[in-house]
PyMOL commands that place a pseudoatom at each C-alpha (Angstrom):
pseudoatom trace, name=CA, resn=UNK, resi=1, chain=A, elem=C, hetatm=0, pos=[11.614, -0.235, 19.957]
pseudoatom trace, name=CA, resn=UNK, resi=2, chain=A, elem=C, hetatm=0, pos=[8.171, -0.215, 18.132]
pseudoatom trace, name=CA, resn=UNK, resi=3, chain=A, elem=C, hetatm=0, pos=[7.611, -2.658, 14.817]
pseudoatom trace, name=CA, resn=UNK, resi=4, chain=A, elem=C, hetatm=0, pos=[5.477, 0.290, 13.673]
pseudoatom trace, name=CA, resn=UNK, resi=5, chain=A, elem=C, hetatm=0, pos=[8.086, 2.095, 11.801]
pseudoatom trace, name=CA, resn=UNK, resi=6, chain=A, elem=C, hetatm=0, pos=[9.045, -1.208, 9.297]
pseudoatom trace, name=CA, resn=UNK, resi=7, chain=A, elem=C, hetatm=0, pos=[5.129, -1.828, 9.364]
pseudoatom trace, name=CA, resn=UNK, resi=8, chain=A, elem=C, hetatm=0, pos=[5.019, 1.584, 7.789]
pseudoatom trace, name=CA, resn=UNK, resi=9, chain=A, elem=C, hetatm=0, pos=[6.998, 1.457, 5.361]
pseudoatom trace, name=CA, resn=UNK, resi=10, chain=A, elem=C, hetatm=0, pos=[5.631, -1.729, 4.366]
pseudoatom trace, name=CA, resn=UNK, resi=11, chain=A, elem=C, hetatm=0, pos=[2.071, -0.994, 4.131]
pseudoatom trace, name=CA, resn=UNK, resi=12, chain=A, elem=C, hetatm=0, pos=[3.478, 2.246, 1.824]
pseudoatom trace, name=CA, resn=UNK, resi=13, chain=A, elem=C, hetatm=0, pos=[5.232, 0.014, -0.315]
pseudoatom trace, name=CA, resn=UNK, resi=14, chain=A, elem=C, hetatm=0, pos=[2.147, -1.978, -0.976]
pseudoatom trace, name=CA, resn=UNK, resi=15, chain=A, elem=C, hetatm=0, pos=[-0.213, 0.670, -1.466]
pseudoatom trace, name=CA, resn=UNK, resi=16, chain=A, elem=C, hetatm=0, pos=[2.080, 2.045, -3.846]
pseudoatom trace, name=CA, resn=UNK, resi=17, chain=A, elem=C, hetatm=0, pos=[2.617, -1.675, -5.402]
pseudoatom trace, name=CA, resn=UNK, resi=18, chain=A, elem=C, hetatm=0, pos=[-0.767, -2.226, -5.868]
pseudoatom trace, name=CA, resn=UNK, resi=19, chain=A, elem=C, hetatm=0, pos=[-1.750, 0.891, -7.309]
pseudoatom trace, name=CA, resn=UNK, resi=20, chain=A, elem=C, hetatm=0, pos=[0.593, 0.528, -9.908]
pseudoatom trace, name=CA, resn=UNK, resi=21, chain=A, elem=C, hetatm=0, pos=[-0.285, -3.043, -10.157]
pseudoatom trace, name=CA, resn=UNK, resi=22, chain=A, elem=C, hetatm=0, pos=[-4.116, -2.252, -10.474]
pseudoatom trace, name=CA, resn=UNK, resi=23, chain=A, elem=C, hetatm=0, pos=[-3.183, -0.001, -13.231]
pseudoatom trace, name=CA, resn=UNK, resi=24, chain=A, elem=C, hetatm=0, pos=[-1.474, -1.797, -15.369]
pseudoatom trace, name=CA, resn=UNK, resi=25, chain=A, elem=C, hetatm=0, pos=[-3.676, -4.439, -15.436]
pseudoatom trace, name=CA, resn=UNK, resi=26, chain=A, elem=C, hetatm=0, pos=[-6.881, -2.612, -16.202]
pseudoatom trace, name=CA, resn=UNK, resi=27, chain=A, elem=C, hetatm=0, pos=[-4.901, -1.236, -18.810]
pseudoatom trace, name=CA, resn=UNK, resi=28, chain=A, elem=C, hetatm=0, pos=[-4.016, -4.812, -19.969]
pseudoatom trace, name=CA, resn=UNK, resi=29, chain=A, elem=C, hetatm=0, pos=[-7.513, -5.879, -19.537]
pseudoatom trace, name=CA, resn=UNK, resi=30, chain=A, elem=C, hetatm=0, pos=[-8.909, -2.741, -21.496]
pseudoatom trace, name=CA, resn=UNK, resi=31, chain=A, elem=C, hetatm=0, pos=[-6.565, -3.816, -24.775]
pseudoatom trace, name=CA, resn=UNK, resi=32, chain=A, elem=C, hetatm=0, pos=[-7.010, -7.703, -24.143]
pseudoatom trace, name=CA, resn=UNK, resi=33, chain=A, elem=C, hetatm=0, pos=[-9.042, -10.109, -26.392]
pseudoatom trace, name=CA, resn=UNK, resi=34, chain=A, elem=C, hetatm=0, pos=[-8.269, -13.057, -24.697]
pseudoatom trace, name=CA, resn=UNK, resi=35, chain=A, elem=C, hetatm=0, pos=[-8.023, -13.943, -20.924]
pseudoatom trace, name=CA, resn=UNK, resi=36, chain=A, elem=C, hetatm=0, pos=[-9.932, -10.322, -19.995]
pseudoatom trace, name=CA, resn=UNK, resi=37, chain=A, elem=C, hetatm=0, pos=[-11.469, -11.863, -17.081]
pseudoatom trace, name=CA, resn=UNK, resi=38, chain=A, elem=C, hetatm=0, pos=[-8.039, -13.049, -15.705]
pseudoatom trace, name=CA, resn=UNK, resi=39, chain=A, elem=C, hetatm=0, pos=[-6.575, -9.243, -15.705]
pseudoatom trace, name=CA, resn=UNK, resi=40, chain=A, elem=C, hetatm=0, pos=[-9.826, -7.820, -14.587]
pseudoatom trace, name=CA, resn=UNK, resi=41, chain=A, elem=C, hetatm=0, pos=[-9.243, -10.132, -11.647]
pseudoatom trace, name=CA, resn=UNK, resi=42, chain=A, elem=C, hetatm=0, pos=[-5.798, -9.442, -11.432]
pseudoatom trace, name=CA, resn=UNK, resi=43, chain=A, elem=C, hetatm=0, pos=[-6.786, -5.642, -11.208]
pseudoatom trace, name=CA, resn=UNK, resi=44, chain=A, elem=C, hetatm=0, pos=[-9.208, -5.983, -8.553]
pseudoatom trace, name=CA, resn=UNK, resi=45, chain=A, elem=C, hetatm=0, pos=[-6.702, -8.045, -6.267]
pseudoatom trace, name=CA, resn=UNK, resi=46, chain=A, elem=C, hetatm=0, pos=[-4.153, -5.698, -6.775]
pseudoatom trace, name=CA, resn=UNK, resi=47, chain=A, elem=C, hetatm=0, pos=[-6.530, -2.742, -5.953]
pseudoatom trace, name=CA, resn=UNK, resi=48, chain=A, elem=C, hetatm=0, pos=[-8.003, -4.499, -3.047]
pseudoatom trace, name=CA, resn=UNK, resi=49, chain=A, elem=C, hetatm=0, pos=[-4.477, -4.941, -1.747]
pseudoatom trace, name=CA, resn=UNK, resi=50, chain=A, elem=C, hetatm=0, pos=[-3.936, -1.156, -1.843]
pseudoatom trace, name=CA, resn=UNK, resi=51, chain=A, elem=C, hetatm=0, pos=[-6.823, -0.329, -0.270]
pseudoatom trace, name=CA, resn=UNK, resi=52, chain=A, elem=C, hetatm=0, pos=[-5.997, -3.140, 2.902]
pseudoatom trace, name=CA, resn=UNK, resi=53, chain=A, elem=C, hetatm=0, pos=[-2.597, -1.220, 2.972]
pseudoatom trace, name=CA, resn=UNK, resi=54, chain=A, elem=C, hetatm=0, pos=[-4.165, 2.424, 2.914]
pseudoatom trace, name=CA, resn=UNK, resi=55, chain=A, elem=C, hetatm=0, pos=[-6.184, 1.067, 5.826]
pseudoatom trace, name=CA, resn=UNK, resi=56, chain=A, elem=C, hetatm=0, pos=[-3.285, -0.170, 7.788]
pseudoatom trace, name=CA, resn=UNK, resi=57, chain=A, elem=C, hetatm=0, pos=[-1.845, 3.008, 7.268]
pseudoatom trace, name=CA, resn=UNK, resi=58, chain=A, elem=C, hetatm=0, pos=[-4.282, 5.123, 9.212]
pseudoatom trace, name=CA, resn=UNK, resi=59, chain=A, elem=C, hetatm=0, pos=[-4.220, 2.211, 11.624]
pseudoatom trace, name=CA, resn=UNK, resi=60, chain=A, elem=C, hetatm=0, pos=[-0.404, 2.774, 12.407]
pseudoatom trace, name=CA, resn=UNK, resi=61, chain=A, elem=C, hetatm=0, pos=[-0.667, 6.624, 12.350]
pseudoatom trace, name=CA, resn=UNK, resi=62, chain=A, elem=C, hetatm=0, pos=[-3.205, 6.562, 14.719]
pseudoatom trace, name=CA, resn=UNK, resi=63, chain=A, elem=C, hetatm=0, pos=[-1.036, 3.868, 16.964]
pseudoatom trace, name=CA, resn=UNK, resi=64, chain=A, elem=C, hetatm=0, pos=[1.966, 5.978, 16.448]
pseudoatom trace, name=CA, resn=UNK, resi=65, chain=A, elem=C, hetatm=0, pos=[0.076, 9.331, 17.650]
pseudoatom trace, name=CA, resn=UNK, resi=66, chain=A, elem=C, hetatm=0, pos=[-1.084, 7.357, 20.723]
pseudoatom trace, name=CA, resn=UNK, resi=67, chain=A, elem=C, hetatm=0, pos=[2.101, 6.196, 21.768]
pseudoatom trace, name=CA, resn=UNK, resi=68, chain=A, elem=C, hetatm=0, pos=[3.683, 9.664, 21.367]
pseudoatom trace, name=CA, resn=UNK, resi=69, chain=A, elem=C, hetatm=0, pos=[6.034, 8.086, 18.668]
pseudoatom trace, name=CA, resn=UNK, resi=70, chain=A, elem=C, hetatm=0, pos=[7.647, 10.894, 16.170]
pseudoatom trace, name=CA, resn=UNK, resi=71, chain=A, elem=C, hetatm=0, pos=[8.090, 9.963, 12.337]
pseudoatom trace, name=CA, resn=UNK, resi=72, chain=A, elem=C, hetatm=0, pos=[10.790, 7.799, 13.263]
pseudoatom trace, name=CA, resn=UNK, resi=73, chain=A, elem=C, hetatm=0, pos=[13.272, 9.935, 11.094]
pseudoatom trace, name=CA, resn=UNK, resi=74, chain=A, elem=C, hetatm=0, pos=[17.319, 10.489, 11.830]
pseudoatom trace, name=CA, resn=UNK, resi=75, chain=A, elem=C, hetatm=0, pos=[17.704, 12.899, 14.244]
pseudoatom trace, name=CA, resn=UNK, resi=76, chain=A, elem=C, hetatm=0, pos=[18.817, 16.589, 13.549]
pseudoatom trace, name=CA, resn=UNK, resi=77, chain=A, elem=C, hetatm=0, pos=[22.400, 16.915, 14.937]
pseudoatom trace, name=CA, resn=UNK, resi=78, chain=A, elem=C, hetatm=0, pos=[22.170, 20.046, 17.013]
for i in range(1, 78): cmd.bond("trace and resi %d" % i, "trace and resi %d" % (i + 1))
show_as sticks, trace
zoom trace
């Protein structure tokens, strides 16, 4: 069994995570007065994390094409 599958779904869960997380905190950062620099930070962390994850993603798919490995779904019953 391959650890590419869990490693899939985790790198989607962060990309997602830390696009919302980028979000929000440029939004944050856009209406702050105080501590701007601290959310702008926080934004670019978060986005940075989502782009590491996108990354990883095309990393996996291209491990999973070479190893001939399917999407890893439940099977069909036939």
């Amino acid at each position: 069994m391959s650890d590419l599958p869990l490693r899939r779904l985790l790198s989607r869960m962060a990309l997602v995570a830390g696009v919302i997380a980028a979000a929000v905190c440029a939004w944050i950062a856009a209406d702050a007065d105080a501590h701007r620099g601290v959310w702008i930070f926080a934004a670019a962390v978060s986005a940075a994390t989502a782009l590491v994850a996108a990354i990883d993603l095309g990393v996996i798919r291209r491990r999973m094409h070479q190893r001939g490995l399917r999407s890893m779904r439940f099977p069909h019953p036939r």
